[in-house]
C-alpha positions as CSV (number, residue, x, y, z in Angstrom):
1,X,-3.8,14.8,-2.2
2,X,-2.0,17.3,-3.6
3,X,0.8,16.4,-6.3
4,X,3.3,18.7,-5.3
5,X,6.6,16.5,-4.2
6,X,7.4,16.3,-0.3
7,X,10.2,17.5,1.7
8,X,12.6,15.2,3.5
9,X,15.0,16.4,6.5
10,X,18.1,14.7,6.5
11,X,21.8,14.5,7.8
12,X,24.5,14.7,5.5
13,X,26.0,11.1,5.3
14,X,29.4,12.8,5.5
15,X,29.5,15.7,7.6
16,X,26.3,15.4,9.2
17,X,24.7,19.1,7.9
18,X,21.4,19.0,7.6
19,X,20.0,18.5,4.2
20,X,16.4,18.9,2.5
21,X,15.4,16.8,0.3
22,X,12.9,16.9,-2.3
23,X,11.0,13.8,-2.7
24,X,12.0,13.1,-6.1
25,X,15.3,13.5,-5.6
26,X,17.8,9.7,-5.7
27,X,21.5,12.3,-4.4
28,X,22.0,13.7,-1.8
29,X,23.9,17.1,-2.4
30,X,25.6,18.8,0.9
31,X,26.0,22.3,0.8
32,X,28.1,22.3,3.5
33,X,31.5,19.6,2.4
34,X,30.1,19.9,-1.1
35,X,30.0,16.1,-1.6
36,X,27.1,14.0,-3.4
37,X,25.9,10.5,-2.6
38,X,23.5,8.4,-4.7
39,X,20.5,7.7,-2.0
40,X,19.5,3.6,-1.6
41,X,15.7,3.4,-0.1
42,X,15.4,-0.1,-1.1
43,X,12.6,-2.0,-1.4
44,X,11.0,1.8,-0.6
45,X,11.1,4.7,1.0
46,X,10.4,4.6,4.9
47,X,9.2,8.3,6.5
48,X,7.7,9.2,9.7
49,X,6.1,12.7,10.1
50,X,7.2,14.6,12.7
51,X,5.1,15.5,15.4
52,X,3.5,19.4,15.7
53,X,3.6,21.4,19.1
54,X,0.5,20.1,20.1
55,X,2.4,17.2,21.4
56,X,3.4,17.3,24.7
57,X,7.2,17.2,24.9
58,X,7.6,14.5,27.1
59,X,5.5,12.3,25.5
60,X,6.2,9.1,23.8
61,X,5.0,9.3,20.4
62,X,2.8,6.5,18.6
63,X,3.1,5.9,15.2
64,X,1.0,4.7,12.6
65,X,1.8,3.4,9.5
66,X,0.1,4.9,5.7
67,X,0.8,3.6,2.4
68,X,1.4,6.4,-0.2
69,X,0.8,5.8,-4.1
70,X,2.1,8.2,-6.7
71,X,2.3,7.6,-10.3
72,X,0.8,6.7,-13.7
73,X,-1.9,4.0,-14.1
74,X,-2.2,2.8,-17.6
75,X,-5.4,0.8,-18.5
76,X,-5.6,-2.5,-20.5
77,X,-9.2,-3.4,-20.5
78,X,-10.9,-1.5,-23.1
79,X,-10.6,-0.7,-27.3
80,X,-7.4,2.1,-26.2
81,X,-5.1,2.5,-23.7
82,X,-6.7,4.2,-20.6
83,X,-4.4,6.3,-17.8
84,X,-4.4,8.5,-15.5
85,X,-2.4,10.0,-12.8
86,X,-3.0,9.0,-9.3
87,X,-1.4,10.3,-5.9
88,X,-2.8,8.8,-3.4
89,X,-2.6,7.3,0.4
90,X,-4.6,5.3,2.7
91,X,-4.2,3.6,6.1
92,X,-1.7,0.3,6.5
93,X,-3.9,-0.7,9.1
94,X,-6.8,-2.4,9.7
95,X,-8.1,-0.6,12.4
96,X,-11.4,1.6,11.9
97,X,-11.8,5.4,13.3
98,X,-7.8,6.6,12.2
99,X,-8.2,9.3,9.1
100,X,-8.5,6.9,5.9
101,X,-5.4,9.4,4.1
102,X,-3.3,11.7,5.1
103,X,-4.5,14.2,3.3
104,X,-2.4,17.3,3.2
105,X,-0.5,16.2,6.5
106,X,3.0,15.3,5.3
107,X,2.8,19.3,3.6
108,X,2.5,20.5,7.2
109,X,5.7,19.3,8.7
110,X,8.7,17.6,7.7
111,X,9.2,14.2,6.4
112,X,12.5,12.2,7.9
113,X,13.6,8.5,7.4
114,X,13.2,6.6,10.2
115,X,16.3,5.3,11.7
116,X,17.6,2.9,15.1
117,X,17.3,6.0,17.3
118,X,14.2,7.8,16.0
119,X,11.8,8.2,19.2
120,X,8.3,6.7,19.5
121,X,6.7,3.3,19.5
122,X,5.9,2.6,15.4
123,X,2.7,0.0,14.9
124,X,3.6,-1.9,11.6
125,X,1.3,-2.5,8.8
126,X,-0.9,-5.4,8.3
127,X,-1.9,-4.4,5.1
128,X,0.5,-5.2,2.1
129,X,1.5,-2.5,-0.2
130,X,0.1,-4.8,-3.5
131,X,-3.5,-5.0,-1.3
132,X,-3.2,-1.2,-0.8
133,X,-2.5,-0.1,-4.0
134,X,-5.7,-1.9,-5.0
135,X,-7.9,-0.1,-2.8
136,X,-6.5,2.8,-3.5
137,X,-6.9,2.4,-7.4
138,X,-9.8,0.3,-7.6
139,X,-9.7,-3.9,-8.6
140,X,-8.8,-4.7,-12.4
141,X,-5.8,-7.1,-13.3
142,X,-4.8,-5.3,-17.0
143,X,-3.2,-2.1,-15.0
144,X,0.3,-1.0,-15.4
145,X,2.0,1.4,-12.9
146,X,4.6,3.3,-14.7
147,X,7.0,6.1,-12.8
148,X,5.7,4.6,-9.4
149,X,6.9,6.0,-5.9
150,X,5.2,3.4,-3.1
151,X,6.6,4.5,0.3
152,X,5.5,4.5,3.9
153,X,4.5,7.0,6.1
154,X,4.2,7.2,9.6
155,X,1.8,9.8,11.2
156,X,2.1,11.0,15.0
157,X,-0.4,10.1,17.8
158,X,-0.1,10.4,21.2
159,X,-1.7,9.3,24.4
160,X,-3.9,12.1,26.5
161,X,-5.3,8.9,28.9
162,X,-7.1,6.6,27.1
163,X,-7.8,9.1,24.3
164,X,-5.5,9.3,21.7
165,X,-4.5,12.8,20.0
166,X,-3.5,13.6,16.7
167,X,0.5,14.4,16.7
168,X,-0.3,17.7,15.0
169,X,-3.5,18.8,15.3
170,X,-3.6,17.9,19.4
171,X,-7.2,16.7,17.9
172,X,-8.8,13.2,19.3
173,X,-9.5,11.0,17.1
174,X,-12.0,8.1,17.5
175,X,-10.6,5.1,18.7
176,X,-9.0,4.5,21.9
177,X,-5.4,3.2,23.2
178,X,-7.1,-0.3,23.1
179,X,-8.8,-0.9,19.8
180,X,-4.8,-0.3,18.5
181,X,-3.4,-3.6,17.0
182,X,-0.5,-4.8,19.8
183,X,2.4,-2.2,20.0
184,X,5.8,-3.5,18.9
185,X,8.6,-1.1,16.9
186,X,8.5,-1.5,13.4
187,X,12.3,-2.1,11.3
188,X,13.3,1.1,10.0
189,X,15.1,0.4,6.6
190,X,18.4,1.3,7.0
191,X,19.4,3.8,4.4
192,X,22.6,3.5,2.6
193,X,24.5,5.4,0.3
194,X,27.1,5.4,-2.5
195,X,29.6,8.5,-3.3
196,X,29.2,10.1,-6.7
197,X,32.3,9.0,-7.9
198,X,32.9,7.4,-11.0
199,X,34.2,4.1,-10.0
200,X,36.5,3.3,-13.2
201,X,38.4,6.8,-12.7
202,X,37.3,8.1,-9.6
203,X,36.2,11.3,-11.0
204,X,33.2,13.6,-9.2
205,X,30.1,12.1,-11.4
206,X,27.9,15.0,-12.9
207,X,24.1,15.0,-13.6
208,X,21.1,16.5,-11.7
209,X,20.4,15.6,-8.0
210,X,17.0,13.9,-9.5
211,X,18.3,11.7,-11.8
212,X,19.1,7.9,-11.8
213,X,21.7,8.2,-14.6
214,X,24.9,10.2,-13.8
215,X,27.8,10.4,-15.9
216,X,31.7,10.7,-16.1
217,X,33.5,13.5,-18.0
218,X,36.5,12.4,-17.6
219,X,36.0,9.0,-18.8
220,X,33.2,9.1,-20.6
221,X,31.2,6.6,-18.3
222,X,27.5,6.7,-17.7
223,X,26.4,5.3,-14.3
224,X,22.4,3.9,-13.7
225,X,21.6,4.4,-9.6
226,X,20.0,0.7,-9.2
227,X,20.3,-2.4,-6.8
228,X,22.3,0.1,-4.4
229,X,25.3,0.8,-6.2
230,X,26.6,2.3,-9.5
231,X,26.2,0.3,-12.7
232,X,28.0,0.6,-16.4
233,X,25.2,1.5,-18.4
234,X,25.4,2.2,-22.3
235,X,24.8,5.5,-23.6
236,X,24.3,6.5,-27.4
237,X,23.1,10.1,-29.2
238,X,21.7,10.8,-32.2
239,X,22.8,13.6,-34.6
240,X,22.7,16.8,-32.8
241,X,23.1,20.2,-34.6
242,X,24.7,23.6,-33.5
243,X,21.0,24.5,-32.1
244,X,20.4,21.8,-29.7
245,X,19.1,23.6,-26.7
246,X,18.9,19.9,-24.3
247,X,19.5,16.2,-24.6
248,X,16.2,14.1,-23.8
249,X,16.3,10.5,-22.5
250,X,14.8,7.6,-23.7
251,X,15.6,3.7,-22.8
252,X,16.1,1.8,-26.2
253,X,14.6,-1.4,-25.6
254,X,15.3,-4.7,-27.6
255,X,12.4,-7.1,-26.1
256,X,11.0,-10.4,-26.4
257,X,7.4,-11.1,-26.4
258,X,5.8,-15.0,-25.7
259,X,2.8,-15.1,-28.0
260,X,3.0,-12.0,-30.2
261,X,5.5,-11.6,-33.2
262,X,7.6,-8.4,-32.7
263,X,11.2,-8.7,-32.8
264,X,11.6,-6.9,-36.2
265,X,10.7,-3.8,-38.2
266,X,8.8,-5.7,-40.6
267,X,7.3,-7.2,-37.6
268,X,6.1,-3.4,-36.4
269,X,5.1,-2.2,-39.8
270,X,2.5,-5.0,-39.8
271,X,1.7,-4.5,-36.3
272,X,1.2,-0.6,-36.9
273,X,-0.2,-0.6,-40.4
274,X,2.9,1.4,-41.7
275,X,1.8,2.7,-45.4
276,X,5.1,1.0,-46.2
277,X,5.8,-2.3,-48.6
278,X,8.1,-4.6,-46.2
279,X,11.4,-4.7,-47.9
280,X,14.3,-7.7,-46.9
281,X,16.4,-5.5,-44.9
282,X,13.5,-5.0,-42.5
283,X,13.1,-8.4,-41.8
284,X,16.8,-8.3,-40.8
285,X,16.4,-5.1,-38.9
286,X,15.9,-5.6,-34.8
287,X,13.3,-3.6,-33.3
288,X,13.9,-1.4,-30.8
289,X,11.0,0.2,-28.0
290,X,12.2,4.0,-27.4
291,X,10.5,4.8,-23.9
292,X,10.6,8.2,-22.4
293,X,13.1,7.8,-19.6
294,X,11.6,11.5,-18.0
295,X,8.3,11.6,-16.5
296,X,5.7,13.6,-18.3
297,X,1.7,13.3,-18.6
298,X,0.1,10.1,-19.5
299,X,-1.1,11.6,-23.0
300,X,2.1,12.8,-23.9
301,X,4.1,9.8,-22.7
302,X,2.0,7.7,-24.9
303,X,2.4,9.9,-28.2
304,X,6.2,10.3,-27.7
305,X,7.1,6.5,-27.3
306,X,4.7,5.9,-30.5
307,X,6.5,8.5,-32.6
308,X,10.4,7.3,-31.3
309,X,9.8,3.9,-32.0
310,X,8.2,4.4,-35.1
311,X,11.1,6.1,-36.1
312,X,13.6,3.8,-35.3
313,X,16.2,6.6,-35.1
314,X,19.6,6.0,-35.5
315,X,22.4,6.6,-33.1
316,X,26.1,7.1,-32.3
317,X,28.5,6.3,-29.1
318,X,29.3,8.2,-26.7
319,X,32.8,9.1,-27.3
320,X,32.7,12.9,-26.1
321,X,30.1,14.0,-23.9
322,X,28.6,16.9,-25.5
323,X,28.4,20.1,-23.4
324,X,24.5,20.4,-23.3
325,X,22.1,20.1,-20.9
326,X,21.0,17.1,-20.1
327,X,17.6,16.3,-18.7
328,X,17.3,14.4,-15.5
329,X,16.7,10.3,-16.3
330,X,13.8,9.8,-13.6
331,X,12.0,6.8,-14.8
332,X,13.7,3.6,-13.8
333,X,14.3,1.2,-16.4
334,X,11.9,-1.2,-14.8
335,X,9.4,0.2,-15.4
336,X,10.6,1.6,-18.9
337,X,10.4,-1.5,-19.9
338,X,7.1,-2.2,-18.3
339,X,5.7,0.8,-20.9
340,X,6.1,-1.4,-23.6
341,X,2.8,-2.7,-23.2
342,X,0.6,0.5,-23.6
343,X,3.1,2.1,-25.9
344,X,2.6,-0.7,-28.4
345,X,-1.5,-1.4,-27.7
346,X,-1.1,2.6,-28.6
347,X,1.2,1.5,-31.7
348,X,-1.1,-1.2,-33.0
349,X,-3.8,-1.3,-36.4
350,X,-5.7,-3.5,-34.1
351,X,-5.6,-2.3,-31.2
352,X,-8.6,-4.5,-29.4
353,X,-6.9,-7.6,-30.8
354,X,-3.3,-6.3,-29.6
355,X,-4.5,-5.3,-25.9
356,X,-5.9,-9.2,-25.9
357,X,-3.1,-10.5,-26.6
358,X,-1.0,-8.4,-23.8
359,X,-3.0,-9.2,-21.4
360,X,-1.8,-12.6,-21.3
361,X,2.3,-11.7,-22.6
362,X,5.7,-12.0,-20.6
363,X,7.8,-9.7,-21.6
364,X,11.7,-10.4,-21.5
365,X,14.5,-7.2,-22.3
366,X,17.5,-8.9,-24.2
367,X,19.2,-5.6,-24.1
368,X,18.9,-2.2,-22.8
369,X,20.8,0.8,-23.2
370,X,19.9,4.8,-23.1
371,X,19.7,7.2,-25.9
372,X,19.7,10.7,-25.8
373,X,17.6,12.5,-28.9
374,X,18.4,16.3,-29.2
375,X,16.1,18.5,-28.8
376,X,16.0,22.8,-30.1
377,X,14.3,25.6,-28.3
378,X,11.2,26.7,-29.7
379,X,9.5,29.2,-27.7
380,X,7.7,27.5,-24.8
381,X,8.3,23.8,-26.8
382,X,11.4,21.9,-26.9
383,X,11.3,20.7,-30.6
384,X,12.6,17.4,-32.4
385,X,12.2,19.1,-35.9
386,X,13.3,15.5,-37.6
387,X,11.2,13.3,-35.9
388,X,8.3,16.4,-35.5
389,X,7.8,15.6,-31.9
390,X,7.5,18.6,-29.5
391,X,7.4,18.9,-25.5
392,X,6.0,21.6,-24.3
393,X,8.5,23.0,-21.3
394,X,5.3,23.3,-19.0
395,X,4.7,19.7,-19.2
396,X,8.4,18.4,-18.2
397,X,8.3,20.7,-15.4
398,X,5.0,19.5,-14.0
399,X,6.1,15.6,-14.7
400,X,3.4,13.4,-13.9
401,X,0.8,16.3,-13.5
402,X,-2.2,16.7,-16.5
């Protein structure tokens, strides 16, 4: 499949104007009234495709049901961290002769969320979306899916006879009206939606229509899009200069493991082999994980949480929000904190004995918060001179993509 992100056709939860969406989007921005709502898909996203002019208008469409699978897969079974990127779909059905994928289908015509009125008889899936994501990235217990979007997708048939048609094609395909599991309608999941206001103040929140993290100017709030509603979230800096181009996120991390020993800094300069003699201060000194909270290739999302937590780079609170740019926070913190595996098996002197040991760890977050490094421009690189990290602009634009 190709990577590119979908488009979703939606109603203004206002006004009603129609609305595109891109698929990475979590606010819904009406060009029409002008207002903004944070978008709740909870547990996931629920499309159907709509049907091409193939179809015959008065038919009755049937649907069937596709589990789609985009995001990083990080590797625990060998000396190094493996990953990859996958994006990925296959059938929710058990039923053979229906295309295994969609292939390039939901680029052809518009996505929408299925809702109480949407037309057509939708077979649910019998296959769950933990089974599916196994055949779609093969068996092995030590993977970690990081930046994940699992939806469902619905794709068109409809009934010429016995024969059933593809929905936009008007092709056959090779099973019949009666080898179909037994027709009842699916639950759409409802959408719901909160208004980008900032709920101490009530001020119009700002931040990018793609990012979980929106903030208050008046106030000085910042506000994470999770469990469908707005939540207080901390937010720090570091040291910026007169040349800061943008502001890059990162979720600072203070964790608990069960068997390994890495609560500290002195904890982490053994762990990591730091050419550095362990002084008292560092046994006093908490450890913190700095995770990328943007989505970027596996390889570079790998090097830069190794070279921020390394660092252990200090911050400062938000008391004035800083009139820079501020790049979109698209990587929940769930699954932040699930990075902490490969970013420290990527961290670690040892790294065979260290990826043993994760295998079998629990991890617990005793706090959280998000910090925003500043970065300068630098030709096509956005640079952290300091820390000597640089992100190449390419990369944050393609997100996921190699």
């Amino acid at each position: 499949m190709n990577t590119s992100n979908f488009k979703i056709d939606m109603q203004c939860p206002r006004c009603g104007a129609p609305v595109v969406l891109d698929e990475s989007e979590c606010i819904v921005q009406c060009g029409f009234c002008r207002t903004r709502h944070a978008l709740h898909t909870d547990p996931f996203p629920c499309y159907y495709i709509e049907p091409g002019p193939k179809m015959p208008a008065a038919t009755e469409p049937l649907y069937v049901p596709y589990w789609r699978f985009r995001g990083m897969e990080f590797s625990l079974d060998k000396a190094s961290p493996g990953f990859r990127v996958i994006d990925h779909s296959c059938l929710a059905v058990n039923t053979k002769g229906l295309p295994p994928s969609l292939g390039l289908r939901p680029q052809a015509r518009p996505l929408k969320f299925i809702g109480k009125d949407t037309n057509g008889v939708f077979l649910p899936p019998d296959i769950s979306g933990k089974t599916a994501l196994k055949q779609m990235t093969g068996e092995g217990e030590d993977k970690i899916y990081i930046g994940e979007t699992l939806s469902l997708i619905f794709m068109p048939l409809f009934r010429n006879s016995n024969v059933l048609c593809d929905g936009l094609t008007g092709i056959p395909v090779s099973i019949s009206v009666s080898d179909l599991p037994a027709e009842k309608k699916a639950p759409g999941h409802q959408l719901s939606f909160t208004p980008c206001l900032c709920p101490d103040c009530g001020w119009d929140l700002k931040g990018r229509t793609d990012s979980l993290v929106i903030h208050c100017s008046n106030c000085t709030k910042f506000w994470l899009i999770r469990n469908k509603k707005l939540n207080r979230i901390e937010a720090a800096f570091s040291a910026s200069n007169p040349d800061t181009k943008i502001l890059m996120p990162f979720w600072r991390l203070q964790v608990e493991f069960n068997l390994i020993t890495c609560s500290t800094y002195a904890d982490l300069i053994k762990i990591a082999n730091i050419p550095k003699a362990v002084q008292e201060e560092h046994k006093k000194q908490l450890l913190y994980f700095y995770i990328p909270a943007f989505k970027i290739n596996p390889k570079l999302f790998l090097r830069i949480a190794k070279q921020m937590t390394l660092s252990q780079i200090s911050s400062v609170p938000a008391e004035k929000i800083p009139e820079i740019e501020f790049h979109p926070t698209d990587l929940p913190l769930d699954e932040g904190a699930q990075a902490v595996f490969p970013a420290l098996a990527e961290m670690a002197g040892h790294r065979k004995e260290t990826i043993n040991s994760l295998k079998k760890e629990k991890l617990k977050i005793h706090a959280f918060s998000l910090m925003y490094i500043s970065f300068q421009e630098s030709g096509s690189e956005y640079a952290q001179k300091e820390m000597g990290i640089s992100l190449p602009k390419n990369a944050l634009q393609k997100g996921f993509k190699p």
